[in-house]
Structures are given as C-alpha cells and as structure tokens.
C-alpha positions as a printed Julia matrix, in Angstrom:
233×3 Matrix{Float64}:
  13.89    0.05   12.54
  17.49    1.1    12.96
  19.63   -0.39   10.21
  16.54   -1.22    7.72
  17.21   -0.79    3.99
  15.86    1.82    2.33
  15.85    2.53   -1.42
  15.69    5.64   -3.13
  14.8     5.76   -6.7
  15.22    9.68   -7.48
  17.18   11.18  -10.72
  17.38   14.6    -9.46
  21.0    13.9    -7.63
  20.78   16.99   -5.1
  17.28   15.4    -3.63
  18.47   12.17   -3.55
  21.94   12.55   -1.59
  19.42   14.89    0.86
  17.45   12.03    1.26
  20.13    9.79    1.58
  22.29   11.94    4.14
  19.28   12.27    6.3
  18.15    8.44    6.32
  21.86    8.1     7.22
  21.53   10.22   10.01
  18.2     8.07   11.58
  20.73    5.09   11.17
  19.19    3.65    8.06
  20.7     2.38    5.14
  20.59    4.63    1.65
  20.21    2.69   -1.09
  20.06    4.93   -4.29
  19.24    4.62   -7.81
  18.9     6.85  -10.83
  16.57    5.37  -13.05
  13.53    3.09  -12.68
  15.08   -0.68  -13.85
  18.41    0.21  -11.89
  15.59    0.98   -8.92
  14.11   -2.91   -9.73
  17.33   -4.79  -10.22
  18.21   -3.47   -6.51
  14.81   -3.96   -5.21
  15.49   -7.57   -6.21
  19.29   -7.96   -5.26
  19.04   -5.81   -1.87
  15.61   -6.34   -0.43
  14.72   -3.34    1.25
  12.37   -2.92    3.75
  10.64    0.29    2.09
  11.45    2.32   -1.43
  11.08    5.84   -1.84
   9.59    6.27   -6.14
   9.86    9.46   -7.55
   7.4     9.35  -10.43
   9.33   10.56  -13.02
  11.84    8.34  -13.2
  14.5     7.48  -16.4
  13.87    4.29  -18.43
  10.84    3.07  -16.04
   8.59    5.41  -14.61
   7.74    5.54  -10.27
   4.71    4.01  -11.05
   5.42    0.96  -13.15
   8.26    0.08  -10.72
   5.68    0.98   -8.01
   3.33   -1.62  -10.25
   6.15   -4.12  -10.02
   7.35   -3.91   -6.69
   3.93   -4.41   -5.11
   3.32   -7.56   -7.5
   6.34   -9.3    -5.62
   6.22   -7.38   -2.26
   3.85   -6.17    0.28
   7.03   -3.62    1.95
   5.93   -0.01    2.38
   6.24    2.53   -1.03
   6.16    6.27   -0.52
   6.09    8.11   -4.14
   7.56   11.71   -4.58
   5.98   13.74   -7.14
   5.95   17.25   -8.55
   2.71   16.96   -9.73
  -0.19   18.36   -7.47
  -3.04   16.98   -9.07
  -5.37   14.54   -7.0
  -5.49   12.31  -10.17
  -1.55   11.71   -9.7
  -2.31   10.81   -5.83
  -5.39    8.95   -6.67
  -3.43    6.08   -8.81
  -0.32    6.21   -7.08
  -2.37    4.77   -4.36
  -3.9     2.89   -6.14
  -1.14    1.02   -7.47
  -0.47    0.02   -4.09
   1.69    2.95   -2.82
   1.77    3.43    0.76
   2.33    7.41    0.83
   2.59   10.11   -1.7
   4.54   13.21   -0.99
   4.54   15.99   -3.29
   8.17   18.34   -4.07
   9.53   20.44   -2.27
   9.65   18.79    0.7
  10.9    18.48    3.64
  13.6    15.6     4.4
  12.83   15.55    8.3
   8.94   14.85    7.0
   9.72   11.8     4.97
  12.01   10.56    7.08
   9.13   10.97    9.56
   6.54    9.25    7.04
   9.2     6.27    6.56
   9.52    5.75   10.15
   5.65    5.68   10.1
   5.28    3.19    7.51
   7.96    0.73    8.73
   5.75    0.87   11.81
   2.64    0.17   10.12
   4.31   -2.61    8.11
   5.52   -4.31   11.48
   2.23   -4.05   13.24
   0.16   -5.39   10.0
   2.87   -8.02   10.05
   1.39  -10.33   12.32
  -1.64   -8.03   14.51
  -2.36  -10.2    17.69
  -5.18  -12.68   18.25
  -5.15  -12.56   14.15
  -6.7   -16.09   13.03
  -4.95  -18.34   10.98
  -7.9   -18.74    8.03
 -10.49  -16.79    7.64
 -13.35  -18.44    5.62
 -16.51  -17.31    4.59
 -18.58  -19.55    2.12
 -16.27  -19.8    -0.61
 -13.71  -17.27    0.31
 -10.55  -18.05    2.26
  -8.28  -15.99    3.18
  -4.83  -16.24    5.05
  -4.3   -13.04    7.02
  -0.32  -13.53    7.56
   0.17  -14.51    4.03
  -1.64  -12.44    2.48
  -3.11  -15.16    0.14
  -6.36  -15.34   -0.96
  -8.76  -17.81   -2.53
 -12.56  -18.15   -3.66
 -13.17  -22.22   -3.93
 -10.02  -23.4    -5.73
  -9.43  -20.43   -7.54
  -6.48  -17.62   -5.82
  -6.99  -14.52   -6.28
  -4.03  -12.11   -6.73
  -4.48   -9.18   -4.83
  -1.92   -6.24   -3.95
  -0.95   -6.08   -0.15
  -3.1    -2.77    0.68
  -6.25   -4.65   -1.32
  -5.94   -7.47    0.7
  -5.15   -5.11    4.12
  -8.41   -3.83    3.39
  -9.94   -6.73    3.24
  -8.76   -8.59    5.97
  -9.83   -5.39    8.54
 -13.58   -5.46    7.24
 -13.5    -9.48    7.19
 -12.25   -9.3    11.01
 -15.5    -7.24   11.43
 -18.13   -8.86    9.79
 -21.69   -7.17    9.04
 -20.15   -4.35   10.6
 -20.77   -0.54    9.0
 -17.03    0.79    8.54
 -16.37    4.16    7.3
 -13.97    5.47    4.78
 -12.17    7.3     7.0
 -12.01    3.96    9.7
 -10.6     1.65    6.77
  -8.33    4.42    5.73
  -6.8     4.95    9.15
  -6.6     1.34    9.35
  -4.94    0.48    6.56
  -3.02    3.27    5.84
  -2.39    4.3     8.93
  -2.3     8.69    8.69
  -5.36   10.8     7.86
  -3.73   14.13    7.39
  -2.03   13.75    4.45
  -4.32   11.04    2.57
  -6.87   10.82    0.39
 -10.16    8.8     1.72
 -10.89    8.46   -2.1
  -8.29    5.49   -2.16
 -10.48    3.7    -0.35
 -13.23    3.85   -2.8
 -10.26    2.58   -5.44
  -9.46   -0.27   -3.31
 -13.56   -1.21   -3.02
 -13.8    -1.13   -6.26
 -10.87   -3.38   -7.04
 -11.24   -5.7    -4.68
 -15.3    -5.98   -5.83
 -13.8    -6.99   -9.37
 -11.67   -9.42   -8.29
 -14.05  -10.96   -5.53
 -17.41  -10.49   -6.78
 -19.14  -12.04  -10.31
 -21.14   -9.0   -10.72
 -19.24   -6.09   -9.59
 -22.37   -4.09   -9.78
 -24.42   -6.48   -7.53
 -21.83   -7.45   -4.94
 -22.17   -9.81   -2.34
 -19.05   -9.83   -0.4
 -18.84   -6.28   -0.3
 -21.67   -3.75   -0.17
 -22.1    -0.16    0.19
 -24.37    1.29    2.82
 -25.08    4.76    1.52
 -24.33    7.78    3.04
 -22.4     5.68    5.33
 -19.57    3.33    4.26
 -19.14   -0.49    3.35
 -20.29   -3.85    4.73
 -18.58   -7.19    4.45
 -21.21   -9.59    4.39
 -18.73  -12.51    3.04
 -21.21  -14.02    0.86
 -23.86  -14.79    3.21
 -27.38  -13.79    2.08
C-alpha cells in the first residue's frame, strides 16, 4: 500500500491539508482538490487507487463525482459528510461508496479506514480458486472483470453491485444474511449500515430480473436473508 495515490476532494482547506499531512505520514501520496470537476479531471489524469468525497463539494457535488467515478472505476470511495442523517449514508452507499465517515473526525481513523479499503480492494482483486466464468442459464458473469451479461445483452453494474453478486453466485442456493454479504463485500460491520445491502438487492433485481417483484435470480427468504437461485426453477 505504501506509495498508493490517494485523492482528496475536500473545500474546507484546514481538513484537507490534515488529511493530506497524515496520508503523508503512512507514506501515501496526497492528491488534493477543491471542488468536485477539479476532483474528476485528476481522478482521470492521476489514477488513484482510492478518493476521499466530501459531499459538499464546489461546482460538482461528493456524490455525482462519487456517481462518476464508480461508472469508470471499481477503486475504493470513502465520503466525508457533516450530515448525520441515515438517508445521507443510505445513498452514498448506494452510489457505490465504499465508506462514509461523518465530521469531525479523526485523521488517524480514516487513515485507518483507507488502509482497510485498499486491503479489501486487493483481496477482491483476484480472491483465490475464483473461476474464470460463472454461468447460470442465461447469466454470465466474469468475476475478475467485473463484466456481466444475461444472453447477449451486458449489463452495467457498479463494482459493489456486482461484488455482491459474485459472493452469493459463488454460493449458490445458499441462505446468506445481510450482515454475511455486508461483511463480505464491504468488509467492516461497525461502522456500516446493513440497509445497503437491501439497496444493492434491489438494484441488482432491476437490472437482472424482468419482474423485479417476482425475481428469479435473486429471492428473499424472510426473516432470514437472500438466495441466489441463478435462474433455475
């Protein structure tokens, strides 16, 4: 991890060159930005390995560069908020953000949550024994590519959608909790939300499924937690 890029996007200049001075100190490197499309256009020039969004961010908002980011990148995005409201959390997350820490903080604790990420990103990067194709009916997926498809048709899905998916596929017809997908995927339990998961479910039932509300690929064992049955009656 030591020398990985890290961007900041973070207008409030006495948080930021915190931030900064501490990632410095772990041996990353700071990259910082003020507003939300300087945040992109280094996103795109530097290529971190994880950003840090505050939400509230100049010109573009956290969470449309969050938005954009995860439409080009599967790298690890913690958001920074002072908003407490689950809501906030709820579709942060569900944007695709990998973390969402709320002001005032502490610097040692993100720096703690981006060394956690960036080795959650390198296990999910290639997990061992992981098969090439998965393939169930109509559904293929491509675990190390994250690519999806159902027949000819690819499906676009963000990079904690399709994490999601590939842990229940890799356990078929097997009851998972929300709290065993959401340590899975995400990785931490003690500052998350297990109501993410239900997000993700959903999303990934409107973008698999043709009736959402009658779902084949993905259904819900009440009181319990969800089932991938990948198609199979």
């Amino acid at each position: 991890m030591r020398g990985c890029k890290i961007l900041i996007a973070e207008d409030e200049r006495e948080i930021a060159d915190l931030l900064r001075d501490y990632l410095e100190d772990h041996q990353f490197e700071a990259l910082v930005s003020e507003d939300g499309e300087e945040a992109l256009r280094m996103f795109r020039e530097r290529n971190p390995q994880l950003a840090i969004l505050d939400v509230m961010l100049p010109k573009l908002d956290g969470m449309e560069v969050c938005r954009a980011i995860r439409s080009e990148s599967s790298i690890p995005i913690i958001m920074l908020s002072a908003r407490k409201g689950e809501t906030d959390k709820i579709v942060g997350l569900g944007l695709g953000a990998d973390d969402y820490v709320v002001k005032p903080f502490s610097p040692a604790e993100v720096v703690a949550r981006v060394k956690a990420q960036l080795r959650r990103a390198h296990q999910l990067s290639s997990p061992p024994g992981t098969p090439d194709v998965l393939k169930f009916r109509d559904l293929e997926l491509h675990p190390l590519s994250y690519e999806a498809r159902r027949g000819n048709r690819p499906i676009k899905l963000a990079a904690k959608e399709f994490e999601v998916l590939r842990f229940m596929a890799l356990h078929p017809r097997q009851v998972l909790t929300r709290e065993q997908i959401f340590e899975q995927v995400w990785g931490y339990d003690e500052y998350g939300d297990l109501n993410t998961v239900t997000v993700h479910i959903k999303r990934l039932r409107e973008k698999l499924e043709d009736d959402p509300s009658d779902p084949v690929y993905i259904r819900t064992v009440w009181g319990v937690g969800y089932k991938f049955e990948g198609g199979l009656p």
